[in-house]
Structures are given as structure tokens and as C-alpha cells.
C-alpha positions in Angstrom: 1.7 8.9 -4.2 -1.4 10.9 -3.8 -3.7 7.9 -3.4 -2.6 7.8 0.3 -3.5 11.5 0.9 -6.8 10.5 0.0 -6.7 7.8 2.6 -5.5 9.9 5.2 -8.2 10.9 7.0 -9.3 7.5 8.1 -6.4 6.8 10.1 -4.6 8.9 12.3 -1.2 10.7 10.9 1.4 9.1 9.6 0.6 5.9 11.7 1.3 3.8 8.2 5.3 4.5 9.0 5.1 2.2 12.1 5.0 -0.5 9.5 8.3 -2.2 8.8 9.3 -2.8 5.1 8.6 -6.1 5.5 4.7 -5.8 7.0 4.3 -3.5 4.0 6.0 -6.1 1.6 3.6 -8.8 3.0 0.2 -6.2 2.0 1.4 -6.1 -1.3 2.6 -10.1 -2.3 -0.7 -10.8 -1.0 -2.9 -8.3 -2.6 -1.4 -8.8 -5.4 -1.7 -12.8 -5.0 -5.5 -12.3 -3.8 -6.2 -10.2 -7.3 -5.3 -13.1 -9.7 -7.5 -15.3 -8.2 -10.4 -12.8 -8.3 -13.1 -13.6 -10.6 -15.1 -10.1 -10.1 -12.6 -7.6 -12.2 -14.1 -4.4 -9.9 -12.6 -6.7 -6.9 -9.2 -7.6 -8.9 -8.9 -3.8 -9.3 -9.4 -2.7 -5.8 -7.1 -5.2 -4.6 -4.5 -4.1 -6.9 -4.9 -0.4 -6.1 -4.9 -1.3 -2.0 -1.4 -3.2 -3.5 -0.1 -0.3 -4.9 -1.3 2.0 -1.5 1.2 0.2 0.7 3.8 0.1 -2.4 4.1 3.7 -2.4 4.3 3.5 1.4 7.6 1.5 1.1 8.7 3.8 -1.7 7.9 7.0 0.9 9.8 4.9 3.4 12.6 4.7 1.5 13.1 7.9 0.2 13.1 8.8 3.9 16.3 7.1 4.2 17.8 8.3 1.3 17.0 11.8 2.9 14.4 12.9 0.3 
């Protein structure tokens, strides 16, 4: 989870939580749709990384609930 501690500091705090599981859900199917139909791989990467950014967001959001 500490790829979005490195992203922190361009937006303000914590303002990722006012998305809604599904909003978050959307980033990744997408992300994760736009990187298989990337033909630059360094492009393919970043898309799947961004993925995985708002994936650990809805695993932090979760955890939340489950009072971790």
C-alpha cells in the first residue's frame, strides 16, 4: 500500500476515501481494460500500476470497515 503514500502529496488528504467502492472499481476494470490494448509496454505498465493504486484504495476502504 505504500504506492499511495508516494502519491499523497498531489492531492489533498485522504480526499481518495470520498470515492465509493464502485468509482474505485470502475478505475481499475478500466485501467486494467486500457493496458491490454496498449501497444507501448512502459504505457501497459503504468496503467496497470495506476490499476493497482485505486485497488489498494478499495482494500484500505475495506479494512476500514472491518475496523483494521
Amino acid at each position: 500500500m505504500s504506492n499511495l503514500n508516494k502519491h499523497q502529496k498531489d492531492y489533498k488528504p485522504e480526499a481518495w476515501k470520498e470515492y465509493t467502492f464502485s468509482e474505485l472499481g470502475n478505475f481499475v476494470h478500466l485501467l486494467a481494460k486500457r493496458a491490454g490494448h496498449r501497444a507501448n509496454p512502459v504505457k501497459e505498465a503504468k496503467d496497470l500500476y495506476d490499476a493497482g493504486n485505486y485497488l489498494n484504495m478499495m482494500e484500505l476502504k475495506l479494512s476500514a470497515l472491518r475496523g483494521n
